[in-house]
C-alpha atoms as one frame of an Amber mdcrd trajectory, in Angstrom:
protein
 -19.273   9.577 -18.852 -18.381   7.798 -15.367 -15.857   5.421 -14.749 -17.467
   1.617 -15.068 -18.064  -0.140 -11.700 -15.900  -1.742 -10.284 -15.132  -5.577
  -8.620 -12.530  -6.046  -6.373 -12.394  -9.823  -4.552  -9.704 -10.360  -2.027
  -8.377 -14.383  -1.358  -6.981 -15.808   1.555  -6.501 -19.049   2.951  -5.242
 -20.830   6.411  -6.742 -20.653  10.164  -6.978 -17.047  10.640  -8.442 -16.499
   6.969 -12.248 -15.299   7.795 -11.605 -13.477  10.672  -8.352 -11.485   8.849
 -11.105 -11.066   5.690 -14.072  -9.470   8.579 -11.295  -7.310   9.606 -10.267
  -5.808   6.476 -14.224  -6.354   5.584 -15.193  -3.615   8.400 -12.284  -1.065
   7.161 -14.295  -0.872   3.116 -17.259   1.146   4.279 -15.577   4.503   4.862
 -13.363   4.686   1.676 -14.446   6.567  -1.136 -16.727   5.040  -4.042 -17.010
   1.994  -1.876 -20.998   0.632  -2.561 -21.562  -2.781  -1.122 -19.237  -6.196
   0.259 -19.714  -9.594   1.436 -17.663 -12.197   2.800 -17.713 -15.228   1.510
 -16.578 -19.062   2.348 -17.569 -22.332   1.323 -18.236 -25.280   3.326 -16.234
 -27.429   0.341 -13.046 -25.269   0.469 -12.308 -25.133   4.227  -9.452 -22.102
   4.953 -10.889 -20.488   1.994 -12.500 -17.051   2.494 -12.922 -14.054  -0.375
 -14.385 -10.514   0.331 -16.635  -9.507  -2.869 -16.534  -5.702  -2.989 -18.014
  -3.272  -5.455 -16.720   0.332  -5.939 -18.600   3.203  -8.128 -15.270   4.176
  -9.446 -11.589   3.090  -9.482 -10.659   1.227  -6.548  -8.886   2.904  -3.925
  -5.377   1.434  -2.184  -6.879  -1.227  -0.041  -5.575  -2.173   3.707  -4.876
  -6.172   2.514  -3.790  -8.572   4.862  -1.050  -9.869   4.580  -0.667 -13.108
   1.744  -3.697 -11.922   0.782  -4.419 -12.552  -3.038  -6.577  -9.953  -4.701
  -7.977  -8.570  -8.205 -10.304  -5.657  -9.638 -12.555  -6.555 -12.300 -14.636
  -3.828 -14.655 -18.193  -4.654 -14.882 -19.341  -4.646 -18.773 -22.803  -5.463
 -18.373 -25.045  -7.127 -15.064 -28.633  -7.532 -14.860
């Protein structure tokens, strides 16, 4: 049986936060297991901007920025 999926999402916050996130964004798609990102901000948390990744197995050491906050969920179930 295969590892479970999993979620990694990577926080930052200040000025430089969204284009530090693209960066580090455009560096997932050649590391192993990697299967999909997006970057994400939200017009009511200005500064704020996560990267959603999902990897088919554990995830790899990542290149974070740094003061970047990050965590790896395992998906149980998704529809």
């Amino acid at each position: 049986m295969s590892p479970p999926m999993q979620v990694h999402y990577a926080e930052a916050r200040g000025e430089q936060a969204e284009s530090e996130l693209h960066a580090f964004l455009n560096a997932l798609p050649g590391l192993p297991g990697f299967l999909g990102a997006e970057l994400l901000v939200s017009p009511a948390q200005p500064g704020l901007a996560l990267v959603a990744s999902r990897w088919a197995e554990k995830v790899p050491p990542l290149p974070l920025p740094h003061g970047t906050r990050a965590w790896v969920f395992e998906v149980l179930d998704r529809r």
